[in-house]
C-alpha positions as CSV (number, residue, x, y, z in Angstrom):
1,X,30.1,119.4,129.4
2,X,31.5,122.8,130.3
3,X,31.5,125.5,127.7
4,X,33.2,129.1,128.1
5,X,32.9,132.0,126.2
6,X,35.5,133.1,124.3
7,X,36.3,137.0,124.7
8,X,38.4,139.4,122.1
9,X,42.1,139.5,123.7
10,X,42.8,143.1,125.3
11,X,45.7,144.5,122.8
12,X,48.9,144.8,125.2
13,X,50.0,148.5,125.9
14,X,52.8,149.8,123.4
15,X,56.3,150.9,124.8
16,X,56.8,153.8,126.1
17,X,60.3,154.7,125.2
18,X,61.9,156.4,128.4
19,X,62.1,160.3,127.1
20,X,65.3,161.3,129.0
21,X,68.8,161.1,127.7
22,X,71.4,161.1,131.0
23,X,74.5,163.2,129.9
24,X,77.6,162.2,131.9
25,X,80.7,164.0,130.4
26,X,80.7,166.2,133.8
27,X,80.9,162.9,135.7
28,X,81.5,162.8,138.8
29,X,80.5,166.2,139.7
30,X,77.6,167.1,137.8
31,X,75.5,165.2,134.9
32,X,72.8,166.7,132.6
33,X,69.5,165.5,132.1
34,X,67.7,166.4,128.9
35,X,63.8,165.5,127.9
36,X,64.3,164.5,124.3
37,X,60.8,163.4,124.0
38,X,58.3,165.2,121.9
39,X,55.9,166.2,125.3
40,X,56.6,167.9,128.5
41,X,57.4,165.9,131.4
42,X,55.6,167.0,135.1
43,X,56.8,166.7,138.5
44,X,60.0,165.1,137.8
45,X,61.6,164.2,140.9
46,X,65.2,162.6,142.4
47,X,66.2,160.1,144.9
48,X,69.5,158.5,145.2
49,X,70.0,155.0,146.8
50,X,73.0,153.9,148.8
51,X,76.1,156.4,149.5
52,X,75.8,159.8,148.1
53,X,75.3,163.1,148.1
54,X,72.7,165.2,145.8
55,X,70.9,168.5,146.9
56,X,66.9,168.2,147.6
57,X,64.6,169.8,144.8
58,X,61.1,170.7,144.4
59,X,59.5,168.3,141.3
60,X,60.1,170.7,138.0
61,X,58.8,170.4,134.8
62,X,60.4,169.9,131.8
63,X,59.7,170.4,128.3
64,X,61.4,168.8,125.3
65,X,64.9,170.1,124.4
66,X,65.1,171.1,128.1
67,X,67.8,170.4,130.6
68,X,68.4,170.0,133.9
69,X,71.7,169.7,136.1
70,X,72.1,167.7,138.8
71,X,74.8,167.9,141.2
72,X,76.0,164.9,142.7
73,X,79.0,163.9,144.7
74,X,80.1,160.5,146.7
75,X,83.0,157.9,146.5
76,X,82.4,154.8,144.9
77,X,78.8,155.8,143.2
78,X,78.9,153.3,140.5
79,X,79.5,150.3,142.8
80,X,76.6,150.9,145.3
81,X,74.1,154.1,144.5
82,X,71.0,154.3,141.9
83,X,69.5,157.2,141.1
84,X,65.4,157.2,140.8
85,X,64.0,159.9,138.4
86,X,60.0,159.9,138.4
87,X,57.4,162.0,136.5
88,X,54.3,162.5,134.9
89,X,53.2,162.2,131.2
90,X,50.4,165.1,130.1
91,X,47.8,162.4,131.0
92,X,49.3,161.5,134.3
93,X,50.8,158.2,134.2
94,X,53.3,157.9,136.4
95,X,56.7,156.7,135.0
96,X,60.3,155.5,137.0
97,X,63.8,155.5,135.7
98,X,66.4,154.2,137.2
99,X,69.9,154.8,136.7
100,X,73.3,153.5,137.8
101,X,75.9,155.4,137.8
């Protein structure tokens, strides 16, 4: 007869609610990004996918209220280009947001 031991279930992470709000009323020229989470956010940094233009940046930090401008130019961005924001929580985790335009 084979027994096993049963073990206390690990309790499953909770959300973490992504703490940046995309502003696009500039669109297609510019859009705002703005940390309207409650802790600053580290080495935020910006890739765009598929056609597109967007000037290179050093990762910045950005604490809550704060906002940032990106400039970013192409035909046709909301048919084939994502852009990729990553950063790091105070404790390091390492986050990824992706956004279509």
């Amino acid at each position: 007869m084979a027994t096993s031991s049963l073990t206390e279930p690990r309790p499953l992470p909770t959300a973490y609610p992504v703490p940046l709000r995309l502003d696009r009323r500039d669109a297609p020229h510019s859009y705002t990004l703005r940390n309207i989470g409650d802790e600053p956010l580290r080495g935020i940094s910006f890739n765009l996918l598929g056609p597109g233009l967007m000037r290179a940046t050093p990762p910045v930090l950005l604490e809550p209220g704060e906002r940032l401008r990106l400039r970013i130019r192409g035909a046709g961005l909301s048919v084939g280009t994502v852009l990729v924001v990553r950063w790091f929580r105070p404790g390091g985790d390492e986050y990824f947001w992706r956004i279509s335009f």
